[in-house]
C-alpha positions in Angstrom: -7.3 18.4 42.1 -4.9 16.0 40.1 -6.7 14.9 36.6 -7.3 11.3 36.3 -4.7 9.5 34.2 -6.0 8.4 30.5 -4.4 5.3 28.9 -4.0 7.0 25.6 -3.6 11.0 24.8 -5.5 12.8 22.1 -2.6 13.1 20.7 -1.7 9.3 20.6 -5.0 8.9 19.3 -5.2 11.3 16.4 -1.8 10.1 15.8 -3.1 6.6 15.4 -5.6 7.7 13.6 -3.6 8.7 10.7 -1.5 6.2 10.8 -3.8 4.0 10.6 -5.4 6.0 7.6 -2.1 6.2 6.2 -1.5 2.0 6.4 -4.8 1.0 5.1 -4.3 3.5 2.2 -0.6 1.9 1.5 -2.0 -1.3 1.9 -4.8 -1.2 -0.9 -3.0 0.5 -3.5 0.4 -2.2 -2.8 -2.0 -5.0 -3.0 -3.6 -3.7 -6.0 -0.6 -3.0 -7.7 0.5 -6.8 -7.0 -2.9 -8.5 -8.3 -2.8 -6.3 -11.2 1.1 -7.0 -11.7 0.9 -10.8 -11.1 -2.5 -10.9 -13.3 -0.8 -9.5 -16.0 2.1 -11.9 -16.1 0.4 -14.6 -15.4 -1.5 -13.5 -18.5 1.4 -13.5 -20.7 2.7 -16.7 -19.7 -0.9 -18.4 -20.5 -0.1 -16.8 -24.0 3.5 -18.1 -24.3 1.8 -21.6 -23.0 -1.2 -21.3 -25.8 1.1 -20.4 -28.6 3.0 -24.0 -27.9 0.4 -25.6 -30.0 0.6 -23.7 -33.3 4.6 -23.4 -32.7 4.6 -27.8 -32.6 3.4 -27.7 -36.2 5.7 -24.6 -37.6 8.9 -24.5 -36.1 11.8 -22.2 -36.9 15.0 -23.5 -38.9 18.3 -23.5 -37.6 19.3 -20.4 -39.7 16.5 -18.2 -37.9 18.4 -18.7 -34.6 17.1 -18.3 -30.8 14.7 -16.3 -29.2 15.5 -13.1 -27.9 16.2 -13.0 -24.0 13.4 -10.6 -23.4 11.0 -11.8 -25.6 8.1 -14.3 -26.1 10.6 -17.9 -25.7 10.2 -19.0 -29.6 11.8 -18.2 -32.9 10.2 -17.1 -35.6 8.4 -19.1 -37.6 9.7 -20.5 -41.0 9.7 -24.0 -41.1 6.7 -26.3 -41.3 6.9 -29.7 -39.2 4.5 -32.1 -40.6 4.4 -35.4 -38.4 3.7 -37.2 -41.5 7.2 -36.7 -42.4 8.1 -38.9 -39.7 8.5 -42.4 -39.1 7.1 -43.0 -35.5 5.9 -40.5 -32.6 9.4 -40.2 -30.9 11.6 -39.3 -34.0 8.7 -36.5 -34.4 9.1 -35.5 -30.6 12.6 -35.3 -31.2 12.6 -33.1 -34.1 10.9 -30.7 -32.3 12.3 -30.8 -28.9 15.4 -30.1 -31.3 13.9 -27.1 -32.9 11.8 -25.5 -30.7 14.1 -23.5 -28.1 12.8 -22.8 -24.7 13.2 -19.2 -23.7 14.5 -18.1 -20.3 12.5 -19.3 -17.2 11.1 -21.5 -19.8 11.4 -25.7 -19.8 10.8 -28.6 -22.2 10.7 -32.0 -22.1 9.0 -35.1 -24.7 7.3 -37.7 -22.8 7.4 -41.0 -24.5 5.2 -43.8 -23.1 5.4 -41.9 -19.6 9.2 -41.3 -19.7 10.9 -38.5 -20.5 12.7 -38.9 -23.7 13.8 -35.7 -24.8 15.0 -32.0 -23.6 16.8 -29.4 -25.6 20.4 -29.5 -25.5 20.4 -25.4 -25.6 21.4 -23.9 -22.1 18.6 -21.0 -22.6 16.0 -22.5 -20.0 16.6 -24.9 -17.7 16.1 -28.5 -17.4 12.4 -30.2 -16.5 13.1 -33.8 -17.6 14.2 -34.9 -14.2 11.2 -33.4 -12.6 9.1 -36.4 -11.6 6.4 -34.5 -10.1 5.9 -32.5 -13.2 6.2 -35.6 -15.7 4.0 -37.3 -13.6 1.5 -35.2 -13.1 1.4 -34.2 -16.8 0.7 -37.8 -17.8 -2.2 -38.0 -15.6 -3.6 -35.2 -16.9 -3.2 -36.4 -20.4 -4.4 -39.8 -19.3 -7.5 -38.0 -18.0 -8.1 -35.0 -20.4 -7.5 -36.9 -23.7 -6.3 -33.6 -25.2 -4.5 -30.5 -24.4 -4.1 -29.9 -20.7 -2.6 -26.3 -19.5 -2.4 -26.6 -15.5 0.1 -25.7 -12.5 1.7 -28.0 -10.3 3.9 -27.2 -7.3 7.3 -28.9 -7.3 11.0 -28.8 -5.9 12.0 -26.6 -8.9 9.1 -24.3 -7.7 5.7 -23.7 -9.0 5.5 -24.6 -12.6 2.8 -23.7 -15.3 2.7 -26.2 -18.2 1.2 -27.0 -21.4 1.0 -30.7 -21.9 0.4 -31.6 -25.8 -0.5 -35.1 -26.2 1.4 -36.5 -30.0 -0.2 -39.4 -31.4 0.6 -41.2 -35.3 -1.5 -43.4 -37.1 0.5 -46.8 -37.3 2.5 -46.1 -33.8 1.5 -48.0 -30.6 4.0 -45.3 -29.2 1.8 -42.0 -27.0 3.8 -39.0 -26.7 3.7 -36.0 -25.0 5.3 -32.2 -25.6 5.6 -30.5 -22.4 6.5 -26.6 -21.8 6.6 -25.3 -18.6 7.5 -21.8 -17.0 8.6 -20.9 -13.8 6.0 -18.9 -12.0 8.5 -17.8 -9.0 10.6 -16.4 -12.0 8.7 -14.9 -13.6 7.0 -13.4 -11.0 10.4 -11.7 -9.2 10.3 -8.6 -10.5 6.8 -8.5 -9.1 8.1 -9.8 -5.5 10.5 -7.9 -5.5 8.8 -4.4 -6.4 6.4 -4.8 -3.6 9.5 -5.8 -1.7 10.3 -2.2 -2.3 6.9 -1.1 -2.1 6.4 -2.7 1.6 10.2 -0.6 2.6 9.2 2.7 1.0 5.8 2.1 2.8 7.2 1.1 6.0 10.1 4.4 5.6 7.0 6.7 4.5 4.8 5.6 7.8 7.6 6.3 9.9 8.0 9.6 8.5 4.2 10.2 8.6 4.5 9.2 12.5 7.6 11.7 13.3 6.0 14.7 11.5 2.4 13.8 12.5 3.6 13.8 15.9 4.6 17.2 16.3 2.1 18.6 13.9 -0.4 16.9 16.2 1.3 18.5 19.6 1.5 22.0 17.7 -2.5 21.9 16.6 -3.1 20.9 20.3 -0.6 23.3 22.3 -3.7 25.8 22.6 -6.1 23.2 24.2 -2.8 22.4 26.2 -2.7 26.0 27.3 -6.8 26.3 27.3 -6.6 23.4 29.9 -4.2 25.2 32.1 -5.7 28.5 32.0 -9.0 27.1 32.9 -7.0 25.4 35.8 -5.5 28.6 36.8 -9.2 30.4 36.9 -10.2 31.1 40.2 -13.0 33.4 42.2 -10.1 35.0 43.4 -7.8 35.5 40.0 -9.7 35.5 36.8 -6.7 37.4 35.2 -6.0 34.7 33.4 -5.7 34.6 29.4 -4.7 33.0 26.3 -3.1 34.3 23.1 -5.0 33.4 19.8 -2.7 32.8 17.5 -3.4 32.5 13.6 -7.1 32.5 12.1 -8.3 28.9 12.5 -11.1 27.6 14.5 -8.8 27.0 17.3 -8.0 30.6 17.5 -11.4 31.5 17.6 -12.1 28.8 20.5 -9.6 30.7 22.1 -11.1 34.1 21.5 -14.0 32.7 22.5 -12.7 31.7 25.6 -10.8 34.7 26.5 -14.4 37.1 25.6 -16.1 34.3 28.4 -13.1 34.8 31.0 -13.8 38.6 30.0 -17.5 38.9 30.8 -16.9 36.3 33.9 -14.5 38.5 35.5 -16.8 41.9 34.3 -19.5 39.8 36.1 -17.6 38.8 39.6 -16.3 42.4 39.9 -19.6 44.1 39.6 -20.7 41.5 42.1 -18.0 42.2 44.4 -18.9 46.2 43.9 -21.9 45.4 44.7 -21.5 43.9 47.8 -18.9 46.2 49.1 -21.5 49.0 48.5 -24.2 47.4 50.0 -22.2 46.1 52.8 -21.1 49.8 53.4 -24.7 50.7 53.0 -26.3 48.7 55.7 -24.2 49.8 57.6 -25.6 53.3 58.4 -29.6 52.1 58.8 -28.5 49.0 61.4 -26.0 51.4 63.4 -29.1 53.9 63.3 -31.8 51.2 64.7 -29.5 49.5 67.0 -28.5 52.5 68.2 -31.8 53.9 69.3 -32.9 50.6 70.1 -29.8 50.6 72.8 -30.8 54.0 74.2 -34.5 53.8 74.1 -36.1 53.9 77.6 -38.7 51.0 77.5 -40.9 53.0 80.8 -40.8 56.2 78.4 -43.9 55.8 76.0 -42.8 58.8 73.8 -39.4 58.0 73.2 -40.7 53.8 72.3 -42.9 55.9 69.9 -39.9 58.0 68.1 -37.5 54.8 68.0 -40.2 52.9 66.1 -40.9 55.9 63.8 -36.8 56.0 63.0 -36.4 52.0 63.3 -39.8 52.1 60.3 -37.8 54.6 58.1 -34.7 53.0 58.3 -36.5 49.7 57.4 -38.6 51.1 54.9 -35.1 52.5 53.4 -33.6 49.2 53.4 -36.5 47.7 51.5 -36.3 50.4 49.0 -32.2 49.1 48.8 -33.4 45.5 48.3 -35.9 46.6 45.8 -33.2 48.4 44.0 -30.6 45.8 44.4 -32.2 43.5 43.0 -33.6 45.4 39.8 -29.9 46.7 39.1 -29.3 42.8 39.0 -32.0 41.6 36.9 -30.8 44.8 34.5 -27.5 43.7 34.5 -28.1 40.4 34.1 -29.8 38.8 31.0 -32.9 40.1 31.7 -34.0 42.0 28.6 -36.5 41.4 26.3 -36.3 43.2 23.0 -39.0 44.2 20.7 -39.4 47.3 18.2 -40.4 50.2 19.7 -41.9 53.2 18.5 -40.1 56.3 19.7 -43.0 58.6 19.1 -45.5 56.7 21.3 -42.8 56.1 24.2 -41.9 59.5 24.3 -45.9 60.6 24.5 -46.1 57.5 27.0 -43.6 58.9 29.4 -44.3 62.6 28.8 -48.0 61.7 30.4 -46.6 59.5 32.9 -44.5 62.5 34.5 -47.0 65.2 34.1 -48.4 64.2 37.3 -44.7 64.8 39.5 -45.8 68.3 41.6 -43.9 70.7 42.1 -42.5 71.3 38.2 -43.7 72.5 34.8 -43.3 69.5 32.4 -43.1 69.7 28.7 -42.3 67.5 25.8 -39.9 69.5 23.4 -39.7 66.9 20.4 -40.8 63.4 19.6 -38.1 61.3 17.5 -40.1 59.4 14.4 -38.8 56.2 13.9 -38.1 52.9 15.6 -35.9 51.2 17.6 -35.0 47.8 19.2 -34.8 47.4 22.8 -37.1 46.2 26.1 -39.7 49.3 26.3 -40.4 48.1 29.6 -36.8 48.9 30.6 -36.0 52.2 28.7 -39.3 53.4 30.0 -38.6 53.0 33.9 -35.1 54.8 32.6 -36.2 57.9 31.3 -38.7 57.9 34.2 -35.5 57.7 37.0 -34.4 60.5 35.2 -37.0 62.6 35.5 -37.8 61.6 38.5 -34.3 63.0 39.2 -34.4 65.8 37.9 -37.2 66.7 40.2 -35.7 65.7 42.7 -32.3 68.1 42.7 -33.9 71.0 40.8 -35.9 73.7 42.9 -39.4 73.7 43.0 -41.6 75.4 40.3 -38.5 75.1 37.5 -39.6 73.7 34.2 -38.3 70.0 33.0 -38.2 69.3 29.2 -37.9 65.5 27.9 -38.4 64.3 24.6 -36.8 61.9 22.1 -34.6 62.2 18.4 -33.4 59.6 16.0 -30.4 60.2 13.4 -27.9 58.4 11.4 -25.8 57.7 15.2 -28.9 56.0 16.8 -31.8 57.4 18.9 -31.4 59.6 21.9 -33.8 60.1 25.1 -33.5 63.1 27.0 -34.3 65.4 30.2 -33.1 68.9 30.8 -33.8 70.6 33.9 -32.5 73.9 34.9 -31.3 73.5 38.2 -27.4 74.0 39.8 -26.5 72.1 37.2 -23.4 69.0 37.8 -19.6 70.2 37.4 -17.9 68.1 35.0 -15.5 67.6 37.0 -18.3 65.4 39.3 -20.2 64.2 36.6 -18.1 60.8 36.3 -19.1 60.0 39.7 -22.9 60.2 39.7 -23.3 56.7 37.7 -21.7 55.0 40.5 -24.1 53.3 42.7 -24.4 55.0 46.2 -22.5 57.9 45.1 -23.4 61.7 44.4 -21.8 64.4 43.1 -21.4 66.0 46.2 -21.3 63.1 48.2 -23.9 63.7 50.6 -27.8 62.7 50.7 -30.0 65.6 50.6 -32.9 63.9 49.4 -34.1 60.2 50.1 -33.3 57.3 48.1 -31.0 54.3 47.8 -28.3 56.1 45.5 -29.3 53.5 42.8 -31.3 55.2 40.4 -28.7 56.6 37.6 -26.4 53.7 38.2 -29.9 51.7 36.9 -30.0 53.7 34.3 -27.1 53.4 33.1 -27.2 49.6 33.4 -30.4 49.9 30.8 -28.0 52.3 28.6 -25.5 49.6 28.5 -27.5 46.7 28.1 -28.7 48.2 24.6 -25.3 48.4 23.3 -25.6 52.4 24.2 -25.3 54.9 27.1 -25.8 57.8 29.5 -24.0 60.8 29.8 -24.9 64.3 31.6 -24.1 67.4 29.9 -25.2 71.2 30.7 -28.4 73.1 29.5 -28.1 75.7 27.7 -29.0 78.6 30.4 -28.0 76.4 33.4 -29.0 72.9 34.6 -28.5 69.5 33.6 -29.2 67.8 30.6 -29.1 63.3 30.9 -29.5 61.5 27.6 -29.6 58.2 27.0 -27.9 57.1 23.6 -29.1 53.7 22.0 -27.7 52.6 18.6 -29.9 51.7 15.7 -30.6 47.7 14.8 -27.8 47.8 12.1 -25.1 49.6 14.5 -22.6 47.4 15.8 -22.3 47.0 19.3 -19.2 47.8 21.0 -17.3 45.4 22.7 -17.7 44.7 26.8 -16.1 46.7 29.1 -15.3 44.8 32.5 -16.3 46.8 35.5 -13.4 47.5 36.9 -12.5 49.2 33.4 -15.2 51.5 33.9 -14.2 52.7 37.8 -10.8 53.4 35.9 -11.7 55.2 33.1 -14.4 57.5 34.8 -11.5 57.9 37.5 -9.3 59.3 34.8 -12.1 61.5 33.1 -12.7 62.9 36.5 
């Protein structure tokens, strides 16, 4: 079925995602940087403003020359300028327009009565006294203020920030003003144009963070790429499917992960399909049976209506017995366990009692393990009963059975030797298979079930069952089951098992 189509990937989007990241980031610390920047020049121009009124009364002499192109705008200091030594308000203006050189970026201009009067005649800053908007401006704020006015006025020579000193003299109708002003923009372009660079470097390192986050992006999600696909490739009728973890990451392990599911999903359709094929091949026999009597019984013949029913009943009864036992070895192989600690002692005495009561055989429990283990009593108890049950079953009458239970460093171990025929190894694989005997043939009743239960129990507790020979002749099935602190061993699928027990036998 085709996948709906998504307006963005998951790749687009954690791509965006850090891009975006990646922008706002650039963006704070670029805007930062320029408020701090412009702060701080704006600061030093309010200083170079300030100083204008200290400078106005102590002015440098022609012999301590110009300011240095770098540096504050004024010369240094030598020369007081007392406005008592002047005759009227503009010859003072004038001796200090004169004398006080504007440094670059920097302009000056005396204001006499509202008109400019005065600039400096050096080329070092650059000429305000044409400026109407500046001049006029500043004389309303004087006008206004009364006193010294520092402000910033936007013009056609750019944005200026002036100091405007009003200059009055006792005896002189005349008002005059000293004006300084610097250009902001100036000032401010290596500013501008450092973010300039900023905002290219920032644009060239986003672009970069875009090509590489790209394919890191596609790389971290080619094994949800390949998870997808092999999910779409799963089937009922090919679960072969798998991925290859690559690296240690929490990807990899999703990917473990996944492949252990597929794993246990495939171990679980194949025993299902087992089962069915057996089951299929074992109603067989019973509904051949009944039908065929049932075909050839003569209705008018009250003896041979007796002898069909009495075969049709057994057969039944057999295939309830089945069902029963299909549907136990499916609850066992299944989840349905419950696990609790269990005393090995008190289950061994429990199921030594339990079979003393089997005719036909002299029971006996040879040792009783101390110690506990973990597991669902319930389970291991109907286990080591099949077994003995078994073992009376294929051992001739009136032959002793022993059971009984150890625990050691390897785990614990549940056992029952008879001393009957005994299995041939060369069988032995084949007995744990469900409808199967060793030699292939019923000789007593039952569903061909009962070991391939047990050894369902076995492996659901992380442990096993095996058949090996008693010492004098017979049969000896033990049921191994590791401790608590004993790792389990990985799943086997079915069809794993068929194989290897093939190639044991």
């Amino acid at each position: 079925m085709a996948r709906a189509t998504r307006p963005l990937s998951a790749r687009t989007r954690i791509l965006g995602a850090i891009l975006a990241v990646a922008c706002i980031g650039l963006a704070v610390v670029g805007s930062v940087t320029f408020l701090v920047q412009r702060e701080r020049v704006l600061g030093e121009v309010r200083d170079r403003l300030t100083a204008q009124v200290a400078r106005l009364h102590t002015v440098a002499d022609d012999d301590a020359g110009a300011a240095d192109a770098g540096g504050s705008g004024t010369a240094t200091a030598s020369e007081p300028l007392d406005i008592d030594a002047f005759a009227s308000v503009e010859e003072y203006l004038h001796a200090a327009v004169a004398r006080l050189v504007p440094a670059r970026n920097e302009g000056a201009v005396a204001i006499v009565d509202g008109k400019a009067r005065f600039k400096p005649s050096t080329l070092s800053g650059f000429d305000i006294s044409k400026n109407e908007q500046l001049i006029q401006r500043v004389v309303d704020d004087v006008e206004r203020e009364g006193e010294t006015v520092i402000g910033t006025v936007a013009t056609d020579q750019g944005s200026l920030r002036y100091i405007a000193i009003p200059v009055t003299m006792a005896g002189d109708t005349q008002t005059g003003i000293y004006v300084r002003a610097v250009d902001l923009g100036a000032e401010l372009a290596p500013v501008t144009a450092a973010i300039a660079t900023y905002s290219i470097a920032a644009v060239a390192v986003l672009i970069a963070i875009g090509v590489v986050g790209w394919f890191v992006a596609g790389r971290l999600l080619s094994p949800i790429r390949d998870l997808r696909d092999a999910a779409d490739a799963v089937t009922l009728d090919d679960l072969s499917a798998r991925l290859s973890p690559q690296g240690n990451d929490d990807i990899s392990d999703l990917t473990r992960t996944v492949n252990s599911m597929l794993d246990r999903l495939e171990g679980s359709v194949d025993v299902q399909r087992q089962l069915l094929d057996d089951v299929r091949h074992e109603l067989k026999t019973p509904i051949t049976i009944v039908r065929g009597h049932l075909e050839l019984m003569n209705p008018g013949d009250a003896a041979d209506v007796a002898s069909t029913r009495q075969i049709s009943m057994a057969e039944l009864d057999r295939l309830t017995r089945l069902v029963d036992d299909i549907d136990l070895l499916a609850a066992v192989e299944g989840d349905g366990l419950t696990m609790t600690d269990i005393d090995l002692a008190a289950l061994t005495a429990r199921v030594g009692g339990l079979v003393s009561v089997i005719p036909d055989h002299v029971w006996s429990v040879a040792a009783y393990a101390e110690g506990h283990i973990h597991g669902d009593r319930d389970r291991l108890l109907q286990a080591w009963l099949q077994l003995a049950d078994n073992a009376a079953k294929y051992t001739p009458a009136g032959s002793p059975i022993e059971l009984g239970s150890r625990l050691d460093e390897s785990g614990a171990q549940l056992w029952v030797a008879d001393h009957g025929p005994g299995i041939p190894p060369a069988l032995r694989h084949r007995i744990f298979r469900r409808f199967d005997r060793a030699h292939g043939k019923r000789s007593v009743g039952g569903s061909g079930l009962g070991l391939a239960i047990v050894d369902a129990i076995a492996k659901g507790h992380g442990g096993l069952c095996a058949v090996t020979d008693t010492p004098g002749g017979g049969a000896t099935f033990t049921i191994s089951l590791p401790l608590p602190t004993t790792e389990l061993p990985a799943p086997i699928r079915a069809g794993d098992v068929v194989l290897q027990r093939e190639a044991a036998g």
